[in-house]
Each structure stands twice: as structure tokens, then as C-alpha cells.
C-alpha positions as CSV (number, residue, x, y, z in Angstrom):
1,X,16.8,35.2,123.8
2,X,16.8,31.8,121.6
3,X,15.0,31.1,118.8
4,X,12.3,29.5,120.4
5,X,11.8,33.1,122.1
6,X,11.3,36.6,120.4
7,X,11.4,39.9,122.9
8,X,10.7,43.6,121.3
9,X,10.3,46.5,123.0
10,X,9.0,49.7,121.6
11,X,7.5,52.9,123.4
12,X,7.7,51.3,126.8
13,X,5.8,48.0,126.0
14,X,7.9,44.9,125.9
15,X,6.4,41.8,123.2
16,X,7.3,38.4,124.3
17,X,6.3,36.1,121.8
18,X,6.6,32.7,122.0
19,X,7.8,31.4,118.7
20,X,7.4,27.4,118.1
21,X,4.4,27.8,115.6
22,X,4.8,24.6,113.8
23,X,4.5,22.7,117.7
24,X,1.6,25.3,118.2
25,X,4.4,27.2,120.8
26,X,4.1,23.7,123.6
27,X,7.0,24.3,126.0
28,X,10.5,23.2,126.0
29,X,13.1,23.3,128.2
30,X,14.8,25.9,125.6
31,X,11.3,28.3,125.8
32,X,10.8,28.0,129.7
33,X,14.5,29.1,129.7
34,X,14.1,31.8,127.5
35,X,10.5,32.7,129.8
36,X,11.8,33.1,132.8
37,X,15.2,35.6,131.6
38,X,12.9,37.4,129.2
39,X,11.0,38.4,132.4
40,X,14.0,39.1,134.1
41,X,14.8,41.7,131.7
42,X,11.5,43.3,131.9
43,X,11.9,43.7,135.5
44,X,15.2,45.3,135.5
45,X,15.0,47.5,132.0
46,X,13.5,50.9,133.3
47,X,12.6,51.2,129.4
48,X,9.9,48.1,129.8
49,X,6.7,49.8,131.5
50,X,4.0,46.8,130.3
51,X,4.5,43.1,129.2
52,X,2.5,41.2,126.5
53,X,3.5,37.2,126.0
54,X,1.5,35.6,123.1
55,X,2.3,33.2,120.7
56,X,3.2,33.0,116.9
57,X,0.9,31.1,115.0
58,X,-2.7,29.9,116.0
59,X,-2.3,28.9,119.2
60,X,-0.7,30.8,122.4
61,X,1.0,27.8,124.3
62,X,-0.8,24.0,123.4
63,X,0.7,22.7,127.2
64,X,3.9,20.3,127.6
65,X,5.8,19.4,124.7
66,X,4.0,15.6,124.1
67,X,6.2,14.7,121.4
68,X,7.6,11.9,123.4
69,X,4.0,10.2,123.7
70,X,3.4,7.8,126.2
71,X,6.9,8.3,127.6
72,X,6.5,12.1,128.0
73,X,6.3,11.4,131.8
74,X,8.1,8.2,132.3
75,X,10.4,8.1,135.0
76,X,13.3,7.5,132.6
77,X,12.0,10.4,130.9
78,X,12.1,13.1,133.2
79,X,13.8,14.2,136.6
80,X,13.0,12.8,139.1
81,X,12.0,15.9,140.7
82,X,9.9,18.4,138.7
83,X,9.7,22.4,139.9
84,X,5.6,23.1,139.1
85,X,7.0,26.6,138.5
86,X,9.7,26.1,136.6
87,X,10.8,29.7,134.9
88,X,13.3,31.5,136.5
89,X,11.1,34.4,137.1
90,X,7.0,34.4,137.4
91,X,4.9,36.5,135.9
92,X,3.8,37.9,139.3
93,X,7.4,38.7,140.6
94,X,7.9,41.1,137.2
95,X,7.5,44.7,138.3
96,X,5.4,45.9,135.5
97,X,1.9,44.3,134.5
98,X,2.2,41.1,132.2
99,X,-0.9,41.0,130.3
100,X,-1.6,37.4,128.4
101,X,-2.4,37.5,124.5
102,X,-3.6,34.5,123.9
103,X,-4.8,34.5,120.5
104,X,-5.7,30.6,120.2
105,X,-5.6,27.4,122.4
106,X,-4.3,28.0,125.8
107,X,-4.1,24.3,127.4
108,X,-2.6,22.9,130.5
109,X,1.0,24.3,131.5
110,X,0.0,27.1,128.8
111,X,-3.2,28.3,130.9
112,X,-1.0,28.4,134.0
113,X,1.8,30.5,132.3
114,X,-1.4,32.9,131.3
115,X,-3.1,32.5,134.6
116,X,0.3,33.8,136.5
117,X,-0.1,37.1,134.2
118,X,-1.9,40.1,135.6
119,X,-4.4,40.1,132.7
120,X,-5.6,38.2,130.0
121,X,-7.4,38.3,126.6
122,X,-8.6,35.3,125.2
123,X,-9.8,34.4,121.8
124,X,-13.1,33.6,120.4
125,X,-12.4,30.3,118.7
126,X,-9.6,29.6,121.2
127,X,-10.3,26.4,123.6
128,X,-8.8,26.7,127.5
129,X,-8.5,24.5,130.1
130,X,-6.2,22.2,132.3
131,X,-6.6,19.1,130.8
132,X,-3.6,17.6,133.2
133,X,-5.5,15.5,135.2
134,X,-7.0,13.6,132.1
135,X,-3.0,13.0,131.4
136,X,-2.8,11.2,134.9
137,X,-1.2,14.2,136.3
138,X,-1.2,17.2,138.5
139,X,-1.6,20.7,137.3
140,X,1.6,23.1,137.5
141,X,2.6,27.3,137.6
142,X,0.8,27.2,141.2
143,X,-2.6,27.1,139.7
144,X,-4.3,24.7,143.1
145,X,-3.1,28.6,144.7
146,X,-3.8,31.3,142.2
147,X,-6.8,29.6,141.1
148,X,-9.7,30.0,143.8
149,X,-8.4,33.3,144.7
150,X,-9.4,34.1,141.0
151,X,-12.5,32.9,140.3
152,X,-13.1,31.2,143.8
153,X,-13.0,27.4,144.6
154,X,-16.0,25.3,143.4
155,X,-14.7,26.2,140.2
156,X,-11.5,26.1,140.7
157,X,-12.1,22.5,141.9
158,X,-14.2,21.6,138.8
159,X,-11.3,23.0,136.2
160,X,-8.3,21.0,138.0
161,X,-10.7,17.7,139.0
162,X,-13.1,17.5,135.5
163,X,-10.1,19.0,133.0
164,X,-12.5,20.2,130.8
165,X,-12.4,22.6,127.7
166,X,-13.6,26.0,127.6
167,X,-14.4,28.2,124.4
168,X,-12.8,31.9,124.9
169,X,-16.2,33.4,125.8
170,X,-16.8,30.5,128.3
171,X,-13.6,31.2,130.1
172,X,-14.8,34.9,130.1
173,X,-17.6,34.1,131.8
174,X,-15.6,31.8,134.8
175,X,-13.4,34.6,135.4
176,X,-10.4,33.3,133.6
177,X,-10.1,36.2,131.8
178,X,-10.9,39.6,131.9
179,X,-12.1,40.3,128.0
180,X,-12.3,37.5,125.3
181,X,-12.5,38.9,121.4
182,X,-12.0,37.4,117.2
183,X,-8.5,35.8,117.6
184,X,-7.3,38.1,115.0
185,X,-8.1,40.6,117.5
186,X,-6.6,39.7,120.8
187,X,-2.8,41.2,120.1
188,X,-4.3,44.3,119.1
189,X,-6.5,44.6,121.9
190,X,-3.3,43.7,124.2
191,X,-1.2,46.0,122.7
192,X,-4.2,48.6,123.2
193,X,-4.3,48.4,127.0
194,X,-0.4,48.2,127.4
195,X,-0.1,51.3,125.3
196,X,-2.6,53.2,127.4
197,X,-0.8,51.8,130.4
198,X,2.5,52.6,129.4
199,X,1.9,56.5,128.9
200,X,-1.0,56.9,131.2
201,X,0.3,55.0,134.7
202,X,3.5,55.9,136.8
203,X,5.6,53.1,137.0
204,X,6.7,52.9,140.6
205,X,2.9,53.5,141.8
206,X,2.1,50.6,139.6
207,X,4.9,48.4,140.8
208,X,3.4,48.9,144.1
209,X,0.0,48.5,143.2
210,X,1.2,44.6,141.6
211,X,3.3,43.7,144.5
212,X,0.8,44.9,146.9
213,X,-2.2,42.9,145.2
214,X,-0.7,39.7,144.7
215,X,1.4,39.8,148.4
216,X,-2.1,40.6,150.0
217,X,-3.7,37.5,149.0
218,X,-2.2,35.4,151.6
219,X,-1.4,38.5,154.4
220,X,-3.2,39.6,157.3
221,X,-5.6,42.9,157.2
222,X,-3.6,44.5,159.6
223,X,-0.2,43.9,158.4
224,X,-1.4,44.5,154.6
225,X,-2.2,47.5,155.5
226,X,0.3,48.6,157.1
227,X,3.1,48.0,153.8
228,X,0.0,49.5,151.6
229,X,0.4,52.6,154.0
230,X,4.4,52.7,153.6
231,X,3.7,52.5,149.8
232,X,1.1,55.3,149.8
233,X,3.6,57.4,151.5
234,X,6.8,56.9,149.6
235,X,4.7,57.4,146.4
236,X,3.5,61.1,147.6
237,X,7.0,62.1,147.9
238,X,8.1,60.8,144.7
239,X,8.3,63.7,141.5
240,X,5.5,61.7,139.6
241,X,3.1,62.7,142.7
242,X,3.3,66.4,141.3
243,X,3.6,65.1,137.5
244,X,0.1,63.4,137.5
245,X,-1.5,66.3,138.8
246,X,0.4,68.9,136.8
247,X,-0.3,66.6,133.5
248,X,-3.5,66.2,134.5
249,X,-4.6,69.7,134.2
250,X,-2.1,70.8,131.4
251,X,-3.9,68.6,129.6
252,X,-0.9,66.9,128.6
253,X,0.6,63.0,128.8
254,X,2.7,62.9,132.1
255,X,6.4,62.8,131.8
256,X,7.1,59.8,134.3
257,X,10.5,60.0,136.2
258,X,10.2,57.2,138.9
259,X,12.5,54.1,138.3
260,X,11.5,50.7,139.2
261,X,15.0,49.6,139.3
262,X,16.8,52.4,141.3
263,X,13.6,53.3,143.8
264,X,12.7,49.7,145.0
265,X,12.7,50.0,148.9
266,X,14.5,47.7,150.8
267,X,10.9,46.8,153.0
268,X,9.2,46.2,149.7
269,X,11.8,43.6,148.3
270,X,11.4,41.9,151.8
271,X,7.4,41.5,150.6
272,X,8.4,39.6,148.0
273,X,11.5,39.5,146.1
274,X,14.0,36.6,146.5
């Protein structure tokens, strides 16, 4: 990781924090690079059951690095061809849940990266929104897609077209998030839910459950569930099928043995995996 990018992982729960404070954490080439592998690692280290990204500071990501000014996109100024998804990995590739901490503003190209996660927690005081189109530009990390299946299209329309701010509570309420509480709160309240996760949840089942969830938004019924089906029954011959039953009534935390990285079948990486 650089500088610009901090990863710890304790007890099964991997911390991404992004770590540009003093530029309220807006992206740079150095931090999308440091993204993308950071997510890469979580998908391959069998030790990594949950993600949380937030950001040191106040803020979780302020958008694009504007430092430039009014030559931040000149021609001269940038390639000539832009990826709108530009880490090397999304959040909805990683094989474990990525849950958003966004503990202060989360603006243009920072929304996005938070909107790729699985689940978010906003702040109070926070302000969110994609304020790209007021910079004479279009919005990035796939949001004209993810968007309307979230929180359906006449507001998905309104965010991208009107570019307008929303307090924490506010984007609560629009479906941008699932839970918005006191910014010195939000962390905690991530780290809660990954922690329960992380001891509670079988890994391979929940791999499934991701992939299935985010591949079914653009698949037919019939052919959804037909790879839910081949899921469902690779999972009940698995060890943790017996282990969450057993733990269950032992009254005891389950002792998960399923590997993300070693179990992966072949027909699910065809689903989705490049």
C-alpha cells in the first residue's frame, strides 16, 4: 500500500482507510492505485472475511483531486481517454462484503466509490451528492447503472441531472444508504456490523450470496435461477452446511472452514470474474 492508502486487518475484518486528510482524502492517481490492489488483496487473503473503506480526517473522499482548477479537465491535462471505473478491482468484484464508512462528505467520484460498496453508513453532518454535472461533466464508478437499480430511476435521474447536496439523513431517506448516524459514530457502527459478519456468516455462502445479487441485476429469471440453484447445492455439501447447524444448537460461534480462494467454482468465475 502507499501512503496515501492504509490496510489493517484484524479478526477477519480488513480497514481500508483512505489517508489524504489534509486534501479531505480527494483521489489521486497514487490512491485509486492503491484502491483497486487493496481490494485485490481482500479478495484473495482467506484471512479477510468483511471490508470497511473510510477516510482519515472529516471527510470520506471530497471527489477528484481539483487542485489543478480550471485545468483539472483540460484536454492537456488529462488522457485523452478516461476509464469511469478506474480501480483495478470494484468493490462489487471483491468476494467478501465492502461496507462504506463514510464518516463526513462523500461527493462526486467519492459517492460512486461508496455506492459500488455493498453497504453504507453515512454521517449526520456529512453532505452527499454527485455534483459532476455542475463541473460540466459526466458522473463516473458506473453510477447511470448501479444507480436506478438502488433507489430506482426518477431519482436516480434527479441526483446525476440536478447534482444536488444531500445531508446524511437525507441520503438515508433516498436509499443511498442503508443507516446514517453522529460522524463520530459511523466507523464504529461499521466495524459493528463487519464484526458480526465476520464470526456469524460462512464465507463461501456469502461469496455466493454477493456475486449472485449483483450478477442478477442485469440476468434473466430463468437463467438466475438456475446459477442460484448450482450455488444452493455446492453450499449443502460444503463442511460449514453441518457447522452452522451444529454451532447453532451448541450454542457456540461456528468454526468456518470454507475458502473463498481455493472453492471458487469454475461456472461461478464465468458469472463474473475477468
Amino acid at each position: 500500500m502507499t501512503q496515501e492508502l492504509l490496510l489493517d486487518v484484524t479478526e477477519g475484518v480488513a480497514l481500508i482507510t483512505l489517508n489524504r486528510p489534509e486534501a479531505h482524502n480527494t483521489l489521486t492517481s497514487g490512491l485509486i492505485a492503491g484502491l483497486g490492489a487493496a481490494y485485490q488483496e481482500c479478495d484473495q487473503n482467506d484471512a479477510v472475511r468483511v471490508v470497511v473503506v473510510t477516510g482519515a480526517g472529516k471527510s470520506f473522499c471530497a471527489g477528484a483531486d481539483m487542485s489543478g482548477g480550471g485545468t483539472t479537465f483540460d484536454s492537456e491535462a488529462v488522457a485523452m481517454e478516461v476509464d469511469s471505473c478506474p480501480l483495478s478491482m470494484q468493490a462489487w468484484d471483491v468476494r467478501k462484503p465492502v461496507i462504506a464508512a463514510c464518516n463526513g462528505h462523500a461527493v462526486g467520484a467519492g459517492l460512486g466509490m461508496a455506492m459500488q460498496t455493498d453497504m453504507r453508513v453515512f454521517a449526520d453532518e456529512g453532505k452527499y451528492g454527485f455534483l459532476q454535472v455542475r463541473r460540466g461533466v459526466v458522473t463516473d464508478f458506473a453510477m447511470e447503472y448501479v444507480l436506478p437499480r438502488v433507489i430506482g430511476m426518477e431519482r436516480a435521474l434527479e441526483l446525476l441531472m440536478r447534482g444536488q447536496r444531500l445531508t446524511g439523513q437525507e441520503a438515508v431517506e433516498w436509499g443511498l444508504a442503508g443507516r446514517s448516524v453522529p460522524a463520530d459514530q459511523v466507523l464504529d457502527t461499521a466495524m459493528d456490523i463487519a464484526r458480526d459478519i465476520a464470526v456469524n456468516s460462512a464465507p463461501l455462502a456469502m461469496a455466493f450470496h454477493k456475486r449472485l445479487l449483483w450478477r442478477g441485476m442485469d440476468m434473466s429469471l430463468s437463467d438466475f435461477a438456475g446459477l442460484e440453484s448450482r450455488a444452493l447445492n455446492l453450499s449443502m455439501t460444503r463442511p460449514d452446511a453441518i457447522e452452522g447447524g451444529m454451532a447453532y444448537f451448541e450454542r457456540r460461534s461456528p468454526d468456518w472452514q470454507g475458502s473463498v480462494s481455493s472453492e471458487w467454482p469454475d461456472w461461478m468465475a464465468e458469472a463474473g470474474d475477468d
